[in-house]
TORKOLTI-476624 format. One record per residue: residue in three letters; x, y, z of N, C-alpha, C in turn. Coordinates in steps of 0.02 Angstrom, whole numbers. Example, Ala and Ser with C-alpha at 12.3 -4.5 7.8 and 13.67 -1.06 7.14 Angstrom:
2
aa:nx:ny:nz:cax:cay:caz:cx:cy:cz
ALA:660:-284:390:615:-225:390:660:-165:390 $
SER:642:-112:354:684:-53:357:645:2:394 $
END
This chain:
192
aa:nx:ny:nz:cax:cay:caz:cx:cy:cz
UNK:-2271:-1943:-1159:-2289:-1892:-1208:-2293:-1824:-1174 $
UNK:-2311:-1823:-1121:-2323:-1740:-1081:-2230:-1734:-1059 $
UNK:-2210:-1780:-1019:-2149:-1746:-1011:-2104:-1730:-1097 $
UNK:-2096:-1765:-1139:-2079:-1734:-1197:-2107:-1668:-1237 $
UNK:-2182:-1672:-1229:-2212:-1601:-1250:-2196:-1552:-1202 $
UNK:-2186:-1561:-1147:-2155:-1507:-1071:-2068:-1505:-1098 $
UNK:-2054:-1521:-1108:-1987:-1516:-1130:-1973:-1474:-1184 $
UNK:-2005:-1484:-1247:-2022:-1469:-1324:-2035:-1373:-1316 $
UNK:-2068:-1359:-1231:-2106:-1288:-1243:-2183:-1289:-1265 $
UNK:-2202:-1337:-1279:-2270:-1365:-1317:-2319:-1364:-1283 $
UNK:-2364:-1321:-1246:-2417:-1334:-1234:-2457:-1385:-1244 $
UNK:-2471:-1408:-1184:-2547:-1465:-1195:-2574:-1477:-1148 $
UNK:-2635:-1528:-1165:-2718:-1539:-1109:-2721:-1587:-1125 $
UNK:-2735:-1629:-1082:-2765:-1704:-1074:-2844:-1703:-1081 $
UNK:-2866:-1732:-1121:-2937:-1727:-1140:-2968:-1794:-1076 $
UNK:-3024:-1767:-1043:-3046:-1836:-1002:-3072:-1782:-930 $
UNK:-3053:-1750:-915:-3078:-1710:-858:-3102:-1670:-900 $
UNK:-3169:-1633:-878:-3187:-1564:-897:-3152:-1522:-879 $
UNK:-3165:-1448:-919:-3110:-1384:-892:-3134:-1377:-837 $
UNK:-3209:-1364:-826:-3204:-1327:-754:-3222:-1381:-694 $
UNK:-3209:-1452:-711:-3200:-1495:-681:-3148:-1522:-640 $
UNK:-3072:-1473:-664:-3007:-1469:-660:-2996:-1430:-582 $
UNK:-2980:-1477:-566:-2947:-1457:-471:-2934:-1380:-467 $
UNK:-2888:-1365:-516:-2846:-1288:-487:-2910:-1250:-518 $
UNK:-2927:-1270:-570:-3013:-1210:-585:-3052:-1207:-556 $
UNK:-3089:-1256:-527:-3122:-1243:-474:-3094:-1201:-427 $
UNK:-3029:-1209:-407:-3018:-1203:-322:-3011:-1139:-364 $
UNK:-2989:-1100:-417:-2978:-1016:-439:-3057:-1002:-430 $
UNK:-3087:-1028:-451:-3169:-1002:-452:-3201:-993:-386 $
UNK:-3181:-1033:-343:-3184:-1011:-252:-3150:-966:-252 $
UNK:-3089:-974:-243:-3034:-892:-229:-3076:-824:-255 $
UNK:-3115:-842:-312:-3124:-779:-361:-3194:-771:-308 $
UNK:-3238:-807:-298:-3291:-804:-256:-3280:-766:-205 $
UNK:-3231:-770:-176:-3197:-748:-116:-3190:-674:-128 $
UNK:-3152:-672:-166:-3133:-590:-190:-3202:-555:-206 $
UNK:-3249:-594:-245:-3311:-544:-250:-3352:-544:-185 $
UNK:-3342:-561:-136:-3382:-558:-74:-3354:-507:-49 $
UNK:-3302:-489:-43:-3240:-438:-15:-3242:-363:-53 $
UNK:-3268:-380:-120:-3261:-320:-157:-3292:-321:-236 $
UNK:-3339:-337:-246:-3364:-369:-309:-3351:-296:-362 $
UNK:-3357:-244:-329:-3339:-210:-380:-3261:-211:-411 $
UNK:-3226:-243:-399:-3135:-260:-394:-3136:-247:-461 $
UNK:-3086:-231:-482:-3084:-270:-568:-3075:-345:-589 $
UNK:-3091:-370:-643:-3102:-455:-629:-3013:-469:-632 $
UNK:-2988:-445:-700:-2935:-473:-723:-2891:-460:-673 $
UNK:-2887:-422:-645:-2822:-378:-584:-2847:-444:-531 $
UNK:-2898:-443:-515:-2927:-499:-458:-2914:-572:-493 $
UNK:-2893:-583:-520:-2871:-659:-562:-2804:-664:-562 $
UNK:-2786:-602:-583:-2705:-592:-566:-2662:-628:-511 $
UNK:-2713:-568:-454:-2697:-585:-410:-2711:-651:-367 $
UNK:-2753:-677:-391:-2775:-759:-352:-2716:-797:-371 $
UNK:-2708:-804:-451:-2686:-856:-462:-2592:-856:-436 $
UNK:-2569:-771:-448:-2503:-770:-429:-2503:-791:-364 $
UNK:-2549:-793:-300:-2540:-791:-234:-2528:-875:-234 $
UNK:-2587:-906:-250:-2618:-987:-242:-2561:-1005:-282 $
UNK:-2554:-997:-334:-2517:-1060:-374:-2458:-1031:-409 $
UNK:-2428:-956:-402:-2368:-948:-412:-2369:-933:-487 $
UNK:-2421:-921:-526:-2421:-915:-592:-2403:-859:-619 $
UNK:-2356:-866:-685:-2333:-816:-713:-2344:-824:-782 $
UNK:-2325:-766:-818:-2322:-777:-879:-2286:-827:-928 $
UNK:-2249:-828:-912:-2194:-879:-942:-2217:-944:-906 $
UNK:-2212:-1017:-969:-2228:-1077:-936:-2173:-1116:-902 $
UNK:-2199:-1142:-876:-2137:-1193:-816:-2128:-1242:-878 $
UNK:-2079:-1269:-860:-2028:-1342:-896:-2063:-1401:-887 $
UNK:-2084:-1399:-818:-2118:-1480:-799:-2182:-1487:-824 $
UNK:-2206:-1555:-857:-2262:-1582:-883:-2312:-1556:-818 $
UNK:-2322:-1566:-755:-2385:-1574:-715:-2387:-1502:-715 $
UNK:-2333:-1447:-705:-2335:-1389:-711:-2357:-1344:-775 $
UNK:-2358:-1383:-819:-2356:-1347:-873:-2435:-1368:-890 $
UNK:-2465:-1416:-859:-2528:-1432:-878:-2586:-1372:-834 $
UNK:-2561:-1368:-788:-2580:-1316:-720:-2576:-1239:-765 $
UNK:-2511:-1235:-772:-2510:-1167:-809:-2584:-1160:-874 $
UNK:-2559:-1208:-917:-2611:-1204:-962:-2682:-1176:-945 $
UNK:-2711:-1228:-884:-2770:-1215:-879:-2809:-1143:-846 $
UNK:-2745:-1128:-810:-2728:-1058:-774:-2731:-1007:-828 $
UNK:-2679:-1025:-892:-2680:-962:-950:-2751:-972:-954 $
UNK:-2786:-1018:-974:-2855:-1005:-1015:-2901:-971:-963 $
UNK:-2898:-953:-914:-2932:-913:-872:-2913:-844:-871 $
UNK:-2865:-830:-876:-2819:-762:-894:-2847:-750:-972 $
UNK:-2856:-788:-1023:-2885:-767:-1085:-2941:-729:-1077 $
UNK:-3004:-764:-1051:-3062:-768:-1031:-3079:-715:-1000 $
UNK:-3011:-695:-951:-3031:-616:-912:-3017:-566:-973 $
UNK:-2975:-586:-1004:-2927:-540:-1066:-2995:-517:-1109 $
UNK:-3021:-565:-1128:-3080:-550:-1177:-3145:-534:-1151 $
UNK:-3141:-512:-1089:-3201:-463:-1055:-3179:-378:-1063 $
UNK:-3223:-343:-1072:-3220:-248:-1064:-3162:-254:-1020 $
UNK:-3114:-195:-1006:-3062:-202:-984:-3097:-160:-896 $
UNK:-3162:-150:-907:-3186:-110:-824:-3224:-191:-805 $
UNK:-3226:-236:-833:-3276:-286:-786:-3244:-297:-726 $
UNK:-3281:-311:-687:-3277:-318:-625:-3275:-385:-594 $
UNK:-3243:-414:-540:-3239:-467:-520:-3301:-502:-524 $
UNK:-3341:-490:-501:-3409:-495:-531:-3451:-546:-564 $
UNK:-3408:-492:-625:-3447:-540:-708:-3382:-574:-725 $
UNK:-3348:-568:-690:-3305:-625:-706:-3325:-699:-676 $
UNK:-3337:-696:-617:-3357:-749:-589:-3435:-774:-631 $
UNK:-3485:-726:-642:-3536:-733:-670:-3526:-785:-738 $
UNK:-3468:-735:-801:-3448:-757:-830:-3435:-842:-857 $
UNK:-3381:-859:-780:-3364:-915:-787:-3404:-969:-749 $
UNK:-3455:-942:-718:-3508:-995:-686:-3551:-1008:-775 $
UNK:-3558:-961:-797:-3587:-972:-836:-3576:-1040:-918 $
UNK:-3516:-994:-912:-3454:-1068:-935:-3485:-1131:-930 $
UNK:-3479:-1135:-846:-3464:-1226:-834:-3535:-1245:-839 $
UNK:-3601:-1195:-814:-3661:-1212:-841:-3681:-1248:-893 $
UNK:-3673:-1221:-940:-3665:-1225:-1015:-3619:-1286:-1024 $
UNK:-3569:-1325:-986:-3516:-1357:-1015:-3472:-1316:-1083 $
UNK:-3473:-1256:-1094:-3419:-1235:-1127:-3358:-1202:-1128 $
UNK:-3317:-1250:-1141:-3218:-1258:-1111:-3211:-1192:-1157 $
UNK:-3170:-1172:-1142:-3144:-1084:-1177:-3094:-1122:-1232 $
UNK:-3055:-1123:-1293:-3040:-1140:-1323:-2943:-1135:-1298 $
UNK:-2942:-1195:-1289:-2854:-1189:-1274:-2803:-1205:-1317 $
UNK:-2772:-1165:-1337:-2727:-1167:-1394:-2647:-1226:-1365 $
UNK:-2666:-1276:-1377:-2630:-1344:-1337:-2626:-1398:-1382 $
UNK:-2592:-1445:-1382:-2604:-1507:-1395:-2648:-1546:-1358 $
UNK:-2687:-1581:-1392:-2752:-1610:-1354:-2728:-1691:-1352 $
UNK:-2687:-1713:-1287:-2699:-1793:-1286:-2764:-1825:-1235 $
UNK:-2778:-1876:-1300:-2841:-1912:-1295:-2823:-1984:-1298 $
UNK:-2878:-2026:-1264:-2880:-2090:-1290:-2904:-2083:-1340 $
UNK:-2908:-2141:-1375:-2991:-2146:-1445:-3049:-2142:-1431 $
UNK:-3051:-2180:-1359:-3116:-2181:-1343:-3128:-2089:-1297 $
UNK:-3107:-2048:-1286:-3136:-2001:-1273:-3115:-1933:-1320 $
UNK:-3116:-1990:-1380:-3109:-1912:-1453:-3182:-1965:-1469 $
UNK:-3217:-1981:-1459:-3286:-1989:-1498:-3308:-1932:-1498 $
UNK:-3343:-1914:-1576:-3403:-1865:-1573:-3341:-1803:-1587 $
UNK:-3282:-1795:-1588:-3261:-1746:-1591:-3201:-1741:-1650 $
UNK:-3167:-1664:-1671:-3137:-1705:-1731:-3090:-1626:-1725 $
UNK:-3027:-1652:-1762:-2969:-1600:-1748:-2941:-1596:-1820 $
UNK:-2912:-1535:-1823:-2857:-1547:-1898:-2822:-1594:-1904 $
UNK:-2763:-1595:-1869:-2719:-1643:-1868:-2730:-1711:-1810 $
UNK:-2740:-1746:-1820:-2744:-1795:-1785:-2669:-1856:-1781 $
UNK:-2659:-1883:-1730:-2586:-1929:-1713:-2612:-1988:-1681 $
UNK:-2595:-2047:-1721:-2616:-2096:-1668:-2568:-2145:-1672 $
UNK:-2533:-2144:-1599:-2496:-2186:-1578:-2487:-2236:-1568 $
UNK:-2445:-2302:-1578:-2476:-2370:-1529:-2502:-2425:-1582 $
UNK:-2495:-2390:-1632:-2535:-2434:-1694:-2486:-2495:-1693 $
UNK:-2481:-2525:-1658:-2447:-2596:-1637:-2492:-2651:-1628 $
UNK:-2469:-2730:-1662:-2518:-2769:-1636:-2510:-2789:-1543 $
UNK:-2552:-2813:-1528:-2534:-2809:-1426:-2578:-2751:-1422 $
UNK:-2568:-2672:-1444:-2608:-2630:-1426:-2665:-2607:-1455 $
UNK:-2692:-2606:-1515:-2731:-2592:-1564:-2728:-2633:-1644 $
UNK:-2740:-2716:-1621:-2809:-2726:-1585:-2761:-2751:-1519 $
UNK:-2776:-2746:-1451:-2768:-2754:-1403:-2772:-2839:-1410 $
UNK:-2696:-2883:-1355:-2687:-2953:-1354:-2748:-2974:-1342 $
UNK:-2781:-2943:-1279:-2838:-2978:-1257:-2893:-2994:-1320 $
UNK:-2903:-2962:-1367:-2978:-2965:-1421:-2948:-3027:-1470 $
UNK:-2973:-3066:-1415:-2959:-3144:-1468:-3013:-3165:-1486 $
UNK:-3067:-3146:-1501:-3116:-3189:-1535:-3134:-3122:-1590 $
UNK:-3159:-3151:-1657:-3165:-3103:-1696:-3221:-3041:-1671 $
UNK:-3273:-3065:-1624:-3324:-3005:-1615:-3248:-2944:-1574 $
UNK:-3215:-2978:-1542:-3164:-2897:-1478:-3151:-2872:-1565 $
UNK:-3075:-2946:-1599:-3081:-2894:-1645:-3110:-2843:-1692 $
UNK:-3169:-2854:-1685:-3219:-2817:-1742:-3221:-2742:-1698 $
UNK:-3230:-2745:-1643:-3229:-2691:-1580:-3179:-2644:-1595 $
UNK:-3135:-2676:-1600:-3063:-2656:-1585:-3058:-2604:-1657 $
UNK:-3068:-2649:-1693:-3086:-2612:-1778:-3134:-2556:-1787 $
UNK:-3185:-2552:-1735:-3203:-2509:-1746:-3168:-2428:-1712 $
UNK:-3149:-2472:-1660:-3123:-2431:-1606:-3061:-2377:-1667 $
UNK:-3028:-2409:-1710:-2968:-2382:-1732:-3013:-2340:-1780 $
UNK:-3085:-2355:-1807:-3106:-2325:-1866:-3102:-2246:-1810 $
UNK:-3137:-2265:-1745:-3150:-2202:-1722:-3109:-2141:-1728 $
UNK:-3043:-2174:-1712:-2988:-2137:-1688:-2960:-2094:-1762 $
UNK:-2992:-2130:-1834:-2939:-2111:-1868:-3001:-2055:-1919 $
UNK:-3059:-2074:-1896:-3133:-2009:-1907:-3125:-1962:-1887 $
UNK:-3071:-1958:-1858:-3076:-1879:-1815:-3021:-1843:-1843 $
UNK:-2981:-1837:-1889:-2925:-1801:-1926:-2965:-1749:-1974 $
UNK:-2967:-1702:-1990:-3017:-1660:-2024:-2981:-1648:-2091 $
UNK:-2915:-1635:-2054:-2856:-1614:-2120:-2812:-1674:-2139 $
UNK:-2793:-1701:-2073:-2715:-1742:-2100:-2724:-1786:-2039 $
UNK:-2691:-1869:-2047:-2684:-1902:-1993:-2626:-1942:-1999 $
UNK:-2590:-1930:-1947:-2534:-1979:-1949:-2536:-2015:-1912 $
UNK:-2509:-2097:-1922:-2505:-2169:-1874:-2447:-2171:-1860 $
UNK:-2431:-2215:-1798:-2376:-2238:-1782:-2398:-2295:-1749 $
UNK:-2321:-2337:-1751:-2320:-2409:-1720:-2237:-2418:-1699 $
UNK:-2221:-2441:-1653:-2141:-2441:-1610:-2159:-2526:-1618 $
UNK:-2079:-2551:-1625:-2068:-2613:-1657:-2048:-2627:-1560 $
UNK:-2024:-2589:-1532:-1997:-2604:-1454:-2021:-2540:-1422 $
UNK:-2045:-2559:-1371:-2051:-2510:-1326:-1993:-2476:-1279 $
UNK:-1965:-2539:-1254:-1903:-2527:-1237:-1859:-2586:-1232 $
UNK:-1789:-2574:-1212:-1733:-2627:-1227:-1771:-2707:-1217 $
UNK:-1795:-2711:-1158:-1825:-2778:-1134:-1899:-2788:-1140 $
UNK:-1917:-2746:-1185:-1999:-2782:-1207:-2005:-2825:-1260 $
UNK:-2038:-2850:-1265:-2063:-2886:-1324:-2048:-2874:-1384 $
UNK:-2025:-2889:-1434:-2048:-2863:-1534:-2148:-2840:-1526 $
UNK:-2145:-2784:-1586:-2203:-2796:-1587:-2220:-2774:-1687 $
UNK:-2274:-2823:-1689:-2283:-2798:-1760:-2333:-2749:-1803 $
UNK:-2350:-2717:-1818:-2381:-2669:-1851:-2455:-2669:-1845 $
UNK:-2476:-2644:-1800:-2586:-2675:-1818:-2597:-2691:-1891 $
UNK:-2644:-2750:-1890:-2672:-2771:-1958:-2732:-2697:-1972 $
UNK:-2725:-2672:-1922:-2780:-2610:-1953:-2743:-2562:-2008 $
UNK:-2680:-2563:-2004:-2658:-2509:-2058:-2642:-2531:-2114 $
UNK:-2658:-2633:-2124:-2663:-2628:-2227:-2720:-2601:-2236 $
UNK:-2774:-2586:-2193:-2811:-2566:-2210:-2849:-2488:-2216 $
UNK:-2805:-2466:-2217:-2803:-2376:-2210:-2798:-2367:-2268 $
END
């Protein structure tokens, strides 16, 4: 799904790491540390600029490749973040800024496709929602052979399909590929 959405031009984020839990954000939030020890009065955004073009080659325009394009993403949403500070802040309150962020646990809003499991869209809920896989083997999963997994499993799909605000669409693939198995439709969707 990421190399097809990297392909598509489509922005997206894998839900499951926190933002500022994310390798290249952190390591920008050292770099940026760095720069305010050196010069805190800097400007923030010019000093973000410059970190991220040096470290990770970032530009405006997104790269083609899925791992790249996930990198970029998380990179733009830091470039937003400076964007939507006074245009005199200073490296500073930028760093201030974004300590403050991860304090708080609050991710800056990334305009992406959000892939999730089910189990880490609990508690949370989107316009459009897609859920893939609606195959029997995967949802309810081969293993939930006694009716309590399946009841699990049932709930598990209620989860996934609570979280559409506006619209939800299912899917189910009869083959995965040339030499897999048939597969048949989850019994969860006569019941949708």
């Amino acid at each position: 799904i990421e190399t097809a959405l990297a392909e598509a031009g489509i922005p997206f984020r894998v839900r499951g790491a926190r933002f500022f839990d994310e390798q290249v954000v952190k390591e920008t939030l050292m770099l940026l540390r760095g720069a305010q020890s050196q010069d805190p009065e800097a400007n923030g955004a010019l000093s973000l600029d410059v970190v991220i073009r040096e470290r990770f080659a970032w530009s405006s325009k997104p790269p083609e490749s899925a791992p790249d394009r996930h990198v970029w993403t998380l990179l733009n949403s830091l470039v937003t973040i400076a964007r939507d500070l006074p245009a005199q802040a200073t490296v500073a309150s930028l760093v201030k800024n974004l300590t403050e962020h991860a304090e708080r646990d609050s991710e800056p809003a990334i305009s992406a496709v959000t892939l999730s499991t089910i189990h880490g869209a609990k508690g949370l809920e989107w316009d459009r929602v897609f859920i893939i896989g609606m195959s029997e083997g995967l949802l309810p999963l081969s293993l939930a052979s006694t009716e309590a997994a399946v009841a699990e499993e049932r709930r598990l799909a209620y989860v996934g399909i609570t979280r559409a605000g506006r619209s939800l669409t299912m899917s189910w693939a009869q083959q995965q590929g040339a030499q897999s198995a048939r597969r048949a439709p989850s019994r969860f969707l006569a019941s949708v």
